[in-house]
PyMOL Python script that loads the backbone (N, CA, C, O; Angstrom):
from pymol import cmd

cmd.read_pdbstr("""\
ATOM      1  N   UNK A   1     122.431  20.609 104.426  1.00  0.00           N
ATOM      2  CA  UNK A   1     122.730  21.438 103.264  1.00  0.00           C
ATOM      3  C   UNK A   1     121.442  21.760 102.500  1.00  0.00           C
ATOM      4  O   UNK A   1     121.106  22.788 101.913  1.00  0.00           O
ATOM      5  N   UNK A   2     120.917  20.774 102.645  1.00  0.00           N
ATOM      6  CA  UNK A   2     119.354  20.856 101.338  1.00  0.00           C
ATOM      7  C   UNK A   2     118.260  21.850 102.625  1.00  0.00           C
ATOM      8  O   UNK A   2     117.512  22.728 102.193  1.00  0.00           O
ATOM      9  N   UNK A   3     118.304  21.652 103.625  1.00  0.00           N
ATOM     10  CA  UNK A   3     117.357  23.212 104.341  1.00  0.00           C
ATOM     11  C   UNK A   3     118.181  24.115 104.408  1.00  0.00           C
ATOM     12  O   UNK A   3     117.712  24.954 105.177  1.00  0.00           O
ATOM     13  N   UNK A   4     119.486  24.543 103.916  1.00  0.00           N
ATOM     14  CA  UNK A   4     120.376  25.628 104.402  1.00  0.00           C
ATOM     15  C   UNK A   4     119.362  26.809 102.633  1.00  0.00           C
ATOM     16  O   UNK A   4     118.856  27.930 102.580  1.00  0.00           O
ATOM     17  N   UNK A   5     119.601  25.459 101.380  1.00  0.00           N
ATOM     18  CA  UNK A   5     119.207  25.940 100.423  1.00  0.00           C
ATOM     19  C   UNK A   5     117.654  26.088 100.297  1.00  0.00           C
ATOM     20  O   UNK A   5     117.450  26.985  99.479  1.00  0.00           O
ATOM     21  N   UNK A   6     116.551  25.611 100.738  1.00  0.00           N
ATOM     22  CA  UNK A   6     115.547  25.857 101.071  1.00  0.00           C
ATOM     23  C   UNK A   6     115.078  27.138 101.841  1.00  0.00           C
ATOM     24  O   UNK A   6     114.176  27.932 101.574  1.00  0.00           O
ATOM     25  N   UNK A   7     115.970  27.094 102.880  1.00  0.00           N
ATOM     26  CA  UNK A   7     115.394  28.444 103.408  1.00  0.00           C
ATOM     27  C   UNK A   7     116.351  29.995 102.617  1.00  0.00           C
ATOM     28  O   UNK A   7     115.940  31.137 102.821  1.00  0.00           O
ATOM     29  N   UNK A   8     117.391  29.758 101.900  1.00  0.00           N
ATOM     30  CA  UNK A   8     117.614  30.609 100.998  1.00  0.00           C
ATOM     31  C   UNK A   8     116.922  30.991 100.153  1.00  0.00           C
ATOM     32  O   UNK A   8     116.964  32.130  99.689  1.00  0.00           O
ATOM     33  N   UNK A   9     115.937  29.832  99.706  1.00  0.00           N
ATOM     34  CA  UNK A   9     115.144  30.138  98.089  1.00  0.00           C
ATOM     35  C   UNK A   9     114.174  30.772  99.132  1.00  0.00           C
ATOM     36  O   UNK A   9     113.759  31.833  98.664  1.00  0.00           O
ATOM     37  N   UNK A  10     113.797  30.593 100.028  1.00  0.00           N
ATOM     38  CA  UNK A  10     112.540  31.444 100.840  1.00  0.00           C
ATOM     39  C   UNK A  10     112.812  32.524 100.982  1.00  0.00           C
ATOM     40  O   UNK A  10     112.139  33.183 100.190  1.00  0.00           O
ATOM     41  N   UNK A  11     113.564  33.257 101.672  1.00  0.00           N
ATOM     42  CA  UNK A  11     114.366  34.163 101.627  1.00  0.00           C
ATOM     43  C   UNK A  11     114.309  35.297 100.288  1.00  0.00           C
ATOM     44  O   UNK A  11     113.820  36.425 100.226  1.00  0.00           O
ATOM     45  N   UNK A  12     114.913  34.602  99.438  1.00  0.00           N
ATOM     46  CA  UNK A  12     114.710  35.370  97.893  1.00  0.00           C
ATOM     47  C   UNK A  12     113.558  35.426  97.843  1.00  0.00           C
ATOM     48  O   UNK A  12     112.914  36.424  98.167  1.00  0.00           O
ATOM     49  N   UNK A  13     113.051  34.308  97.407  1.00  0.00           N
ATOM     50  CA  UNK A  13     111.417  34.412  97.426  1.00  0.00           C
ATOM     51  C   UNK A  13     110.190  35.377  97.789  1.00  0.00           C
ATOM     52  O   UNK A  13     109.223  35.800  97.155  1.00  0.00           O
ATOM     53  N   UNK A  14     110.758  35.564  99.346  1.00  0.00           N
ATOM     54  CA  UNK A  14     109.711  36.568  99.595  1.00  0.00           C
ATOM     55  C   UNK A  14     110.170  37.891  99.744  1.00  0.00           C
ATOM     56  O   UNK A  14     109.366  38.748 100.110  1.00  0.00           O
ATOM     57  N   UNK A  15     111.729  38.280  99.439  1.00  0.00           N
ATOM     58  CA  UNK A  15     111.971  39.609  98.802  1.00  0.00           C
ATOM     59  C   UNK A  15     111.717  39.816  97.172  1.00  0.00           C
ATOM     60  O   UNK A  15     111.833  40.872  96.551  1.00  0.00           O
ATOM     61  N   UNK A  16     111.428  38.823  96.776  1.00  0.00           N
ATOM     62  CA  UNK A  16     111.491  39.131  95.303  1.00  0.00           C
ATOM     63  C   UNK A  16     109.501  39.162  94.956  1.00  0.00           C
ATOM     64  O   UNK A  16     108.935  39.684  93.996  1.00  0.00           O
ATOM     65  N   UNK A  17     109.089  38.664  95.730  1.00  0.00           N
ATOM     66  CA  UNK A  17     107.186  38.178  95.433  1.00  0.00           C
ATOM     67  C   UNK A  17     106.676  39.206  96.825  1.00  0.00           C
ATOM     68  O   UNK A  17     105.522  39.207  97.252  1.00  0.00           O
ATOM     69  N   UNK A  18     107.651  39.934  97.318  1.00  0.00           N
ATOM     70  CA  UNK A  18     106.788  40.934  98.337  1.00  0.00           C
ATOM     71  C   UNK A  18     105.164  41.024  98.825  1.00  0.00           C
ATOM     72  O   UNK A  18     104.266  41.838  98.606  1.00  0.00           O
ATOM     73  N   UNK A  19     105.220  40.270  99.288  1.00  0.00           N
ATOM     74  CA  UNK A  19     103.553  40.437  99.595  1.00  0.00           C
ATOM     75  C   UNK A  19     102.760  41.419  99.895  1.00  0.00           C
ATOM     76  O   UNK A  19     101.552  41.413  99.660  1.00  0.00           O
ATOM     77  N   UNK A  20     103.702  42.811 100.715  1.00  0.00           N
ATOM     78  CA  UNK A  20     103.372  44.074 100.733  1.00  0.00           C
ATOM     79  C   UNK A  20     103.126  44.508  99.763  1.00  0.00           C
ATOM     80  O   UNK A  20     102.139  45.240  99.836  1.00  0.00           O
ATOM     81  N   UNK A  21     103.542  44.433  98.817  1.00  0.00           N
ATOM     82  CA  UNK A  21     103.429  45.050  97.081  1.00  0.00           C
ATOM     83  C   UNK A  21     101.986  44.686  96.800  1.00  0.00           C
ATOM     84  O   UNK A  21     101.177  45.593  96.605  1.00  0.00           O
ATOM     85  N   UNK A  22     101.612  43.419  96.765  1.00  0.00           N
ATOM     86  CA  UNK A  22     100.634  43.393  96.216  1.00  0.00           C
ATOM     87  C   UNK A  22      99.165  43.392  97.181  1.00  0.00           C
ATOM     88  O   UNK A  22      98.080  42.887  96.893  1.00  0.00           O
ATOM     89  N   UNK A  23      99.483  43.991  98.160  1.00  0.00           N
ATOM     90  CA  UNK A  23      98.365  44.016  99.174  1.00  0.00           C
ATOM     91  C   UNK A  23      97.484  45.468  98.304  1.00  0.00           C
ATOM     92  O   UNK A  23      98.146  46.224  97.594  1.00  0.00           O
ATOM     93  N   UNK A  24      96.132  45.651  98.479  1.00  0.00           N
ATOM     94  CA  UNK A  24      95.695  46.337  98.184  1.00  0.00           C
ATOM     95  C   UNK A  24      95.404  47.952  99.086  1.00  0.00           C
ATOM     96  O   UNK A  24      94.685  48.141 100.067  1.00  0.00           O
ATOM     97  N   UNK A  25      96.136  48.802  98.429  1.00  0.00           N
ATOM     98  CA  UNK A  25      95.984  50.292  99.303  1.00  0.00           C
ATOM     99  C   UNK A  25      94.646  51.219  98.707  1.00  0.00           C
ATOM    100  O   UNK A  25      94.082  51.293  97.615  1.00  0.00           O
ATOM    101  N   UNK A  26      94.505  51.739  99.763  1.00  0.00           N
ATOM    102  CA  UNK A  26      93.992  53.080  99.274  1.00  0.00           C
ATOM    103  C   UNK A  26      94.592  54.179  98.033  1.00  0.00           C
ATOM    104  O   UNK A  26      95.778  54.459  98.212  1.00  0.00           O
ATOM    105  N   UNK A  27      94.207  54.575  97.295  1.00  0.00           N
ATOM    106  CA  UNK A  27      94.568  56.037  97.107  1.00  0.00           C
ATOM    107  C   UNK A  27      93.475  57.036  96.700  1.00  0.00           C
ATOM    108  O   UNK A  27      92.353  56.769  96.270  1.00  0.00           O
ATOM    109  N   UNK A  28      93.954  58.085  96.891  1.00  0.00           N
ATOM    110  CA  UNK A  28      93.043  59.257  96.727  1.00  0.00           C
ATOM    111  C   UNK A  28      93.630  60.042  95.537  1.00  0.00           C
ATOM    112  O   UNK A  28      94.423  60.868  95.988  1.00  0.00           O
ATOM    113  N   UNK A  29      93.544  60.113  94.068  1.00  0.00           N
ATOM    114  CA  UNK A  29      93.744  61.109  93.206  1.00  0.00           C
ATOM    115  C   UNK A  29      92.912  61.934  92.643  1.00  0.00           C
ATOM    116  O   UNK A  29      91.716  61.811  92.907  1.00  0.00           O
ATOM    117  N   UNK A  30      93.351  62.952  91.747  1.00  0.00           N
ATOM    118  CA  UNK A  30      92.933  63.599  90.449  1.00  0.00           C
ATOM    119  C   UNK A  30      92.783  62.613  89.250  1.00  0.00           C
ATOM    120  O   UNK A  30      93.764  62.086  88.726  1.00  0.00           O
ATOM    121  N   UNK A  31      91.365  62.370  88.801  1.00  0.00           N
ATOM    122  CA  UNK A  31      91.822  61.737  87.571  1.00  0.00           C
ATOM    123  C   UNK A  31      91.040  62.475  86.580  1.00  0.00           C
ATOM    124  O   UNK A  31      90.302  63.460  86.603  1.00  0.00           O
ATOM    125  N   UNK A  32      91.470  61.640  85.692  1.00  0.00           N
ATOM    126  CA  UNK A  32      90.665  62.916  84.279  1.00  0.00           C
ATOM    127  C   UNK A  32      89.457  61.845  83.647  1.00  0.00           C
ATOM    128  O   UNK A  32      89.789  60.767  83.152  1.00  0.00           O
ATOM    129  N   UNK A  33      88.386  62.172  83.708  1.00  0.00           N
ATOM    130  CA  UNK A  33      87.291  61.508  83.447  1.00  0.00           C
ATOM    131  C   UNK A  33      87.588  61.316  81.613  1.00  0.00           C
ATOM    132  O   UNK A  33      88.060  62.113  80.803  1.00  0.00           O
ATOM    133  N   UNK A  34      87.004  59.703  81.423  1.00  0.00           N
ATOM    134  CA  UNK A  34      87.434  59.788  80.181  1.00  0.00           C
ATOM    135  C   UNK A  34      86.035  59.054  79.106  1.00  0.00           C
ATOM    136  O   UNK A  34      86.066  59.076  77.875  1.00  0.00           O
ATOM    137  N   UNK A  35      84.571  58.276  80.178  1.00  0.00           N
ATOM    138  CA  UNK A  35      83.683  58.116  79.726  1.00  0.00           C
ATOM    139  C   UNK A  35      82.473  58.392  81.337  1.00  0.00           C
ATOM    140  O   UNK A  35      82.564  58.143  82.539  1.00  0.00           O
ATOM    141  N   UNK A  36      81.432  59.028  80.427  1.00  0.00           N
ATOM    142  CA  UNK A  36      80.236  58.691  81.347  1.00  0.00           C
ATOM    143  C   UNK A  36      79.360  58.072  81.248  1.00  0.00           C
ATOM    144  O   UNK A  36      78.600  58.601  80.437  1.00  0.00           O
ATOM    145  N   UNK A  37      78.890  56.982  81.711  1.00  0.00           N
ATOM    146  CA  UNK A  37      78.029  55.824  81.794  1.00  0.00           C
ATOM    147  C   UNK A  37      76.833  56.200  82.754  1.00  0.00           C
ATOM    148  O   UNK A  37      76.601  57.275  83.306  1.00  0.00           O
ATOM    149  N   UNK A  38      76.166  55.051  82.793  1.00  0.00           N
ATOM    150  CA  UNK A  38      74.878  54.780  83.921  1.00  0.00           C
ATOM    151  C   UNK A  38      74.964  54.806  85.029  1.00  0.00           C
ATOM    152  O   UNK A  38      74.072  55.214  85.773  1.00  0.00           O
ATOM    153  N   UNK A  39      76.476  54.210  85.525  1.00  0.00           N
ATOM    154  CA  UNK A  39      76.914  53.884  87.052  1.00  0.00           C
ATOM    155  C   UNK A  39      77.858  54.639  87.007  1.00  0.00           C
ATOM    156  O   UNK A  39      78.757  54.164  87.700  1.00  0.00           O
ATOM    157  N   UNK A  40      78.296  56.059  86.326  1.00  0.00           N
ATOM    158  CA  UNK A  40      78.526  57.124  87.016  1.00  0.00           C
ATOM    159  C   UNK A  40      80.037  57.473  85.757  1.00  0.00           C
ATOM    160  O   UNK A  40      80.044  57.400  84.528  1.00  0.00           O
ATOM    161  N   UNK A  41      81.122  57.834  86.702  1.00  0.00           N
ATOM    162  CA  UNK A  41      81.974  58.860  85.663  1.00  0.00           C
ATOM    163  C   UNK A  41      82.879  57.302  85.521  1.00  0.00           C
ATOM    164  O   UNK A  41      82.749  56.421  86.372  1.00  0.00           O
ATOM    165  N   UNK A  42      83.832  57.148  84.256  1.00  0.00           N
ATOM    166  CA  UNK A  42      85.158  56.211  84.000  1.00  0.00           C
ATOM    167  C   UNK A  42      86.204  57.755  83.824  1.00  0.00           C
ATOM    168  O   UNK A  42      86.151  58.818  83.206  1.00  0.00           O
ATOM    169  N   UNK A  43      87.238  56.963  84.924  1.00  0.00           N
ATOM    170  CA  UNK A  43      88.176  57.948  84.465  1.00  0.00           C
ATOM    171  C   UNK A  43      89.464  57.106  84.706  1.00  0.00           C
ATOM    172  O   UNK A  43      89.268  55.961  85.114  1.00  0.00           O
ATOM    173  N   UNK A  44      90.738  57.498  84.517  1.00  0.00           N
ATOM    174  CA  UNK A  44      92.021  57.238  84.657  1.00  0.00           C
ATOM    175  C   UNK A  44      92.907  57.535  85.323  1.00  0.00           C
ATOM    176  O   UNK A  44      93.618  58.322  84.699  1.00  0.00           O
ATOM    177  N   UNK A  45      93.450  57.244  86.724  1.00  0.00           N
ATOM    178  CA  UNK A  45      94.801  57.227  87.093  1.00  0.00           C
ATOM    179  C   UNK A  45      95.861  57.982  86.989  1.00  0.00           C
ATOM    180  O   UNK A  45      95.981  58.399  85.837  1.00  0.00           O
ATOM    181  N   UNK A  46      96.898  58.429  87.887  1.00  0.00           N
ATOM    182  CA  UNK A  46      98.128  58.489  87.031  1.00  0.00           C
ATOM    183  C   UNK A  46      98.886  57.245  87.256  1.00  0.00           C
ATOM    184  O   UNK A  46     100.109  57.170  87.132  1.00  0.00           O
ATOM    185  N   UNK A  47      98.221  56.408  87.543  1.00  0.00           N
ATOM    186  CA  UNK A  47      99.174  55.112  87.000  1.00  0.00           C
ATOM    187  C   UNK A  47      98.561  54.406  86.268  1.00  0.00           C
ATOM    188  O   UNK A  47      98.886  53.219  86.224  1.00  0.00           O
ATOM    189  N   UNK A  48      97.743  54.767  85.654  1.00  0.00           N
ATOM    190  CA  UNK A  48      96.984  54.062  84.361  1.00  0.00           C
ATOM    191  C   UNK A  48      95.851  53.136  84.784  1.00  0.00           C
ATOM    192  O   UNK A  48      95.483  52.265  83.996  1.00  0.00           O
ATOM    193  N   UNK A  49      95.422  53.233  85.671  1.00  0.00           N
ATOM    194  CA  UNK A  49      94.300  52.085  86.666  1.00  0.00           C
ATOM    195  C   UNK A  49      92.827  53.081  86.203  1.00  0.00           C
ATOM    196  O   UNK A  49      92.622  54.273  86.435  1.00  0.00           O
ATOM    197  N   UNK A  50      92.035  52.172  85.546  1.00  0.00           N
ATOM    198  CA  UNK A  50      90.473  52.472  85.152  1.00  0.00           C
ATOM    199  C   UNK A  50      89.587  52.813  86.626  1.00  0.00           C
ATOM    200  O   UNK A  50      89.386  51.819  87.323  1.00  0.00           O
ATOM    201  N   UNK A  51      89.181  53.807  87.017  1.00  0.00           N
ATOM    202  CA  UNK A  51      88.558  54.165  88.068  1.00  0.00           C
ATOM    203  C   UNK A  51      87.095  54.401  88.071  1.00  0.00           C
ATOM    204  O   UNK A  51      86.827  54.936  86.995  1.00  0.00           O
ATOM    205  N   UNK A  52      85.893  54.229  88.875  1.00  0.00           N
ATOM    206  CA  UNK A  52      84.883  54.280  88.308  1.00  0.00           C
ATOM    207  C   UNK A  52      83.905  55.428  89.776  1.00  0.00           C
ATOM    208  O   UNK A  52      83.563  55.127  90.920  1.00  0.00           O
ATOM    209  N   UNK A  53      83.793  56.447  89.149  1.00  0.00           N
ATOM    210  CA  UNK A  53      83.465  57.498  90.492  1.00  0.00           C
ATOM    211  C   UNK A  53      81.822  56.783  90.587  1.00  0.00           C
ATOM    212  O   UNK A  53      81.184  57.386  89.724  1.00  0.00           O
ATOM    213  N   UNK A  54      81.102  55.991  91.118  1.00  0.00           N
ATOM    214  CA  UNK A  54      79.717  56.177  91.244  1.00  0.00           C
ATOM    215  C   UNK A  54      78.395  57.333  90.947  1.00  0.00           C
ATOM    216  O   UNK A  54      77.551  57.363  90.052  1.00  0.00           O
ATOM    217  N   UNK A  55      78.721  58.508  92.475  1.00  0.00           N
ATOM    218  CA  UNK A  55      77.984  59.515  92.513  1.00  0.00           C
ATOM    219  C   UNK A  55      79.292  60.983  91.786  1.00  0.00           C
ATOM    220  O   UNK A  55      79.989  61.697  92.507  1.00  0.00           O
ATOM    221  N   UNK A  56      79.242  61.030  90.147  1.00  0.00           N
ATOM    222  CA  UNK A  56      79.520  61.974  89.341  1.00  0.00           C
ATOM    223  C   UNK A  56      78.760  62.843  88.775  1.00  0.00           C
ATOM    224  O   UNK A  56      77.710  62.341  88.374  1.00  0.00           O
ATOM    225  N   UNK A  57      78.884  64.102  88.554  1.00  0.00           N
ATOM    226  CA  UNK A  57      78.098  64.786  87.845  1.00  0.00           C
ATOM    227  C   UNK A  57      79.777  65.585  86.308  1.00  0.00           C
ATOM    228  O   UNK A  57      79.949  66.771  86.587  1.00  0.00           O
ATOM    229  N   UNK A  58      80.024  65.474  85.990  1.00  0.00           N
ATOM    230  CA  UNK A  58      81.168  65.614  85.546  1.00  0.00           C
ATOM    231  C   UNK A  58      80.917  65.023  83.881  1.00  0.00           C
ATOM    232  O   UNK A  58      80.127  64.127  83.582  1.00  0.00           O
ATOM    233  N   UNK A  59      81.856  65.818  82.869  1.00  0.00           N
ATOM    234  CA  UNK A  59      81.798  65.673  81.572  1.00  0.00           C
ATOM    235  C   UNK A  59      83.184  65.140  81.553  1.00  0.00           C
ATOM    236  O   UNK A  59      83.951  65.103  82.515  1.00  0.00           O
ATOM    237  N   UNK A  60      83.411  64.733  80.351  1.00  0.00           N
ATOM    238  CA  UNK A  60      84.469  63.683  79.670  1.00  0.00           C
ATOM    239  C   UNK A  60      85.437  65.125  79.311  1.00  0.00           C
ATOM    240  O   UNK A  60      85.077  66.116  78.676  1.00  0.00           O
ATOM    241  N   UNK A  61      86.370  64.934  79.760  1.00  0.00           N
ATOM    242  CA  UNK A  61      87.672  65.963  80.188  1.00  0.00           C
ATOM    243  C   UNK A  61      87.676  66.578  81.324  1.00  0.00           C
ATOM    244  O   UNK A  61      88.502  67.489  81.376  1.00  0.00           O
ATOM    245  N   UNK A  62      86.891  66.368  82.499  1.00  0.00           N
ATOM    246  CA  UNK A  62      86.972  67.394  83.159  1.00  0.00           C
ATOM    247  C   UNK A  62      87.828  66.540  84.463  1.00  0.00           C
ATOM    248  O   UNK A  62      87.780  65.325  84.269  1.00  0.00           O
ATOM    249  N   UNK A  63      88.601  66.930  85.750  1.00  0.00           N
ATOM    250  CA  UNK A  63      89.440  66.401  86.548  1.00  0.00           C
ATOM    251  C   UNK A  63      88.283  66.575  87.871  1.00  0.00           C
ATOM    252  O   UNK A  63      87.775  67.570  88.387  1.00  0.00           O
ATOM    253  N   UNK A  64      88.161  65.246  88.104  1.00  0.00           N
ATOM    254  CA  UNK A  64      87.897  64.787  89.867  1.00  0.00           C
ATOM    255  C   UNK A  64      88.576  64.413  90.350  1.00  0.00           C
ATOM    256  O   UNK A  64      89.627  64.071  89.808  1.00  0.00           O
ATOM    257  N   UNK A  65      88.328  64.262  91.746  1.00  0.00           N
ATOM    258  CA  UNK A  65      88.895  63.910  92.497  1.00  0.00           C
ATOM    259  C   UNK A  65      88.442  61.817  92.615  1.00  0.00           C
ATOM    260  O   UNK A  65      87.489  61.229  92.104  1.00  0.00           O
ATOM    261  N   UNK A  66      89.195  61.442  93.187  1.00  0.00           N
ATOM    262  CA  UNK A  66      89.011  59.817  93.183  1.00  0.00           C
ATOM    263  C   UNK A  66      89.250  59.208  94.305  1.00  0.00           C
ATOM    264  O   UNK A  66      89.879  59.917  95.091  1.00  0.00           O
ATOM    265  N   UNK A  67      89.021  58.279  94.645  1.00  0.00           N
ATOM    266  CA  UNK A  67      89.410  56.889  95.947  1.00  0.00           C
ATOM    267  C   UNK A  67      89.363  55.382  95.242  1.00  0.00           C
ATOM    268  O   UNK A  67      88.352  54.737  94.965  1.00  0.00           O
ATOM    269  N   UNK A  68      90.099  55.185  95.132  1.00  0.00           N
ATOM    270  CA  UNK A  68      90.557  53.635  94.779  1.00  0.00           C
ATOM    271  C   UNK A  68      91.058  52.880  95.138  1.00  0.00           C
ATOM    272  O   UNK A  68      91.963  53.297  95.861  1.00  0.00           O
ATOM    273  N   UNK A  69      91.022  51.438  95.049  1.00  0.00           N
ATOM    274  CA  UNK A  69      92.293  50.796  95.507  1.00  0.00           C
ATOM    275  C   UNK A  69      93.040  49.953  94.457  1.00  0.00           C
ATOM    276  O   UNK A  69      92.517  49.442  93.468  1.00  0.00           O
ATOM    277  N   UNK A  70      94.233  49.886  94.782  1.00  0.00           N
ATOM    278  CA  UNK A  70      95.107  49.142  93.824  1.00  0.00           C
ATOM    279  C   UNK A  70      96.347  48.546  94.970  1.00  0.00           C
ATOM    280  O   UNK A  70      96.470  48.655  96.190  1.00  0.00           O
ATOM    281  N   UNK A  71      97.162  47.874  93.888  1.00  0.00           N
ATOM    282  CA  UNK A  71      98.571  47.137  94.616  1.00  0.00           C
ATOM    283  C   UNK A  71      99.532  48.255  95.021  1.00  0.00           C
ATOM    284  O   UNK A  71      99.869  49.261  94.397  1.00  0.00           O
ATOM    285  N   UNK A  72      99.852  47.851  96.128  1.00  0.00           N
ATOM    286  CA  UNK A  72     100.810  49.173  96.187  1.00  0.00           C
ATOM    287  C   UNK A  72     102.067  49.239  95.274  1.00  0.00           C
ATOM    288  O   UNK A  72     102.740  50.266  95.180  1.00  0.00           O
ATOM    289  N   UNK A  73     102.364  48.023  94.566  1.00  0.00           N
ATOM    290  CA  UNK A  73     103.367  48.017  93.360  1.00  0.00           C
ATOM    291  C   UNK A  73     103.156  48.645  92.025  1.00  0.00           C
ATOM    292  O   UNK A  73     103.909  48.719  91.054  1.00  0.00           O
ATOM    293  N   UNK A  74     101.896  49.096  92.225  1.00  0.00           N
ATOM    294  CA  UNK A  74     101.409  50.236  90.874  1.00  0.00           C
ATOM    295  C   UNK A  74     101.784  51.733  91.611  1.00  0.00           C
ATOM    296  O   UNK A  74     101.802  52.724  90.881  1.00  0.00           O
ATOM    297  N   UNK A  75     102.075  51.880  93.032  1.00  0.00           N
ATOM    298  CA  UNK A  75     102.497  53.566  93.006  1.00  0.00           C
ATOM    299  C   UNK A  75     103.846  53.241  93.304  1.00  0.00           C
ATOM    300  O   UNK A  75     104.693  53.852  92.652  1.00  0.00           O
ATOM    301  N   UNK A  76     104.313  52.249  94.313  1.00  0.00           N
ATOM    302  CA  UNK A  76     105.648  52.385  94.974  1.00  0.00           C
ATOM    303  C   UNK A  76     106.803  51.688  92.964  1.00  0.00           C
ATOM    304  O   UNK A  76     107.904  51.169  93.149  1.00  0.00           O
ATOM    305  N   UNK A  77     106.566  51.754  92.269  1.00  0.00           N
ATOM    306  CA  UNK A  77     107.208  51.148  91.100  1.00  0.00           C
ATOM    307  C   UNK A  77     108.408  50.222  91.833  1.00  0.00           C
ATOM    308  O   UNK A  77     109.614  50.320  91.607  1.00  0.00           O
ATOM    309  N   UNK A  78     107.849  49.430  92.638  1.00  0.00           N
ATOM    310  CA  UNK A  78     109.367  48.794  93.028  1.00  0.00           C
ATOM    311  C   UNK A  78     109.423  46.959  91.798  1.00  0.00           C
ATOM    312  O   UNK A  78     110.431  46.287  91.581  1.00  0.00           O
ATOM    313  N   UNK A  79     107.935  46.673  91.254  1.00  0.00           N
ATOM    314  CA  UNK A  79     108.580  46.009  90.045  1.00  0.00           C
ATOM    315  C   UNK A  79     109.274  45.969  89.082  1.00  0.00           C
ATOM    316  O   UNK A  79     109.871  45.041  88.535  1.00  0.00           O
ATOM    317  N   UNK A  80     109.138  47.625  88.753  1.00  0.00           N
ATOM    318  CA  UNK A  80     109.405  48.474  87.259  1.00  0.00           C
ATOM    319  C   UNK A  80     111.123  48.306  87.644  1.00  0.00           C
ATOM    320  O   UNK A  80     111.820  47.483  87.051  1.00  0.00           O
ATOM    321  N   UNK A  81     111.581  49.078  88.556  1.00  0.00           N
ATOM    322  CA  UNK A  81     113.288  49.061  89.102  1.00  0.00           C
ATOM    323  C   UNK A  81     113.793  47.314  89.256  1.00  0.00           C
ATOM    324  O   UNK A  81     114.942  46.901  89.411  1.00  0.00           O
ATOM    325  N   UNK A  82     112.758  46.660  89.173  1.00  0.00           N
ATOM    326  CA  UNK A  82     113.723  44.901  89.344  1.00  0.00           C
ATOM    327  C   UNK A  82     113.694  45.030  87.639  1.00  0.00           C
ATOM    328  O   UNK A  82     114.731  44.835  87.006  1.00  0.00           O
ATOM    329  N   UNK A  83     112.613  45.322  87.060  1.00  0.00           N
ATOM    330  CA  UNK A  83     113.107  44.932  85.626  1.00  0.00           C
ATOM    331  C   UNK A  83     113.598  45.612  84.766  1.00  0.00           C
ATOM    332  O   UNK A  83     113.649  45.559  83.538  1.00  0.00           O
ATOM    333  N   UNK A  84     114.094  46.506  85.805  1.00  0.00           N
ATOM    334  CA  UNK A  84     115.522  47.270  85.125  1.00  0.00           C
ATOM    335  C   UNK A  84     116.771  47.034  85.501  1.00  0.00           C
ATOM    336  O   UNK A  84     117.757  47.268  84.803  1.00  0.00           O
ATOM    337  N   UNK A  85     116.780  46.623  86.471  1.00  0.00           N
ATOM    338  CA  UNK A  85     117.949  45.845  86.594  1.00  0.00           C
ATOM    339  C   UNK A  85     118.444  44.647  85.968  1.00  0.00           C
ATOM    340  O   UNK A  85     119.596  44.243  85.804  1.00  0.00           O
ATOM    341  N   UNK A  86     116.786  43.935  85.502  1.00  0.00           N
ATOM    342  CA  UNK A  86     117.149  42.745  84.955  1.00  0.00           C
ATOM    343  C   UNK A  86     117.697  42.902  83.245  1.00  0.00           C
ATOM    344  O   UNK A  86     118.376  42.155  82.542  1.00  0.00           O
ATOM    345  N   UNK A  87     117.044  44.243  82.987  1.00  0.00           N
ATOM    346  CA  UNK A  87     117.642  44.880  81.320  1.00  0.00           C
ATOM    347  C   UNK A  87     119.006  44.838  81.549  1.00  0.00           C
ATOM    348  O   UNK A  87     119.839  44.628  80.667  1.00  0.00           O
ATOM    349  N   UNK A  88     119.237  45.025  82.659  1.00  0.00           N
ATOM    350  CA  UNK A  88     121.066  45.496  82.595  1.00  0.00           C
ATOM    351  C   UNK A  88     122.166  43.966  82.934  1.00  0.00           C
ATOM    352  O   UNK A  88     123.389  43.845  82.853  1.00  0.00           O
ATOM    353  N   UNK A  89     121.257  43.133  83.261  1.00  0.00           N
ATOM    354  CA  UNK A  89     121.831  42.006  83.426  1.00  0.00           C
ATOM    355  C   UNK A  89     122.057  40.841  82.349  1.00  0.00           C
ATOM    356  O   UNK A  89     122.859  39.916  82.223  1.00  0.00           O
ATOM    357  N   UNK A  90     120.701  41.451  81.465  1.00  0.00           N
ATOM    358  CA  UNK A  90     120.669  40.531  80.230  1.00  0.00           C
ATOM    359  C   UNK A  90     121.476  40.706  79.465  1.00  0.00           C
ATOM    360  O   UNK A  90     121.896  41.863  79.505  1.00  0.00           O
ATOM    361  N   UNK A  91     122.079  39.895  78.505  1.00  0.00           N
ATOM    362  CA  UNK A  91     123.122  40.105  77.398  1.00  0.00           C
ATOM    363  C   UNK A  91     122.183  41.140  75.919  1.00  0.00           C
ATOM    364  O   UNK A  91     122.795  41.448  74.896  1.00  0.00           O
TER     365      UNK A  91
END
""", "prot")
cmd.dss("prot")
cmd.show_as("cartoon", "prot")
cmd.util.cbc("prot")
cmd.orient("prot")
């Protein structure tokens, strides 16, 4: 009985802590430059992730292009939908 419940909590476990989620992906966006520094343009995301272009020539408003990496749980929002479900579960 006590490994039937062990390998259940595993189970949950690694649908709920997805390890795919937090593996680090590529992406390629538009972001909107929002400071220029020494080591090149700071700009922003559309998922809100601080990006840092190296080789920029670009002013503060203007849109580049980007390569970054992040969790894939910052594009796929599959945390954001558990803790909405969990709003709907709470009293």
């Amino acid at each position: 009985m006590l490994g039937l419940v062990g390998v259940g909590t595993a189970v949950i476990l690694t649908l709920l802590l997805a390890p795919w989620n937090w593996m680090p992906t590529e992406y390629a966006e538009e972001i909107t430059v929002i400071a220029v520094t020494d080591y090149g343009c700071v700009g922003e995301s559309q998922v809100g992730n601080s990006v840092v272009v190296s080789d920029c020539s670009a002013s503060v408003g203007d849109v580049i292009s980007a390569q970054f990496y992040a969790p894939a749980s910052d594009k796929n929002g599959y945390y954001d939908r558990i803790y909405e479900k969990l709003a709907v579960v709470e009293p």
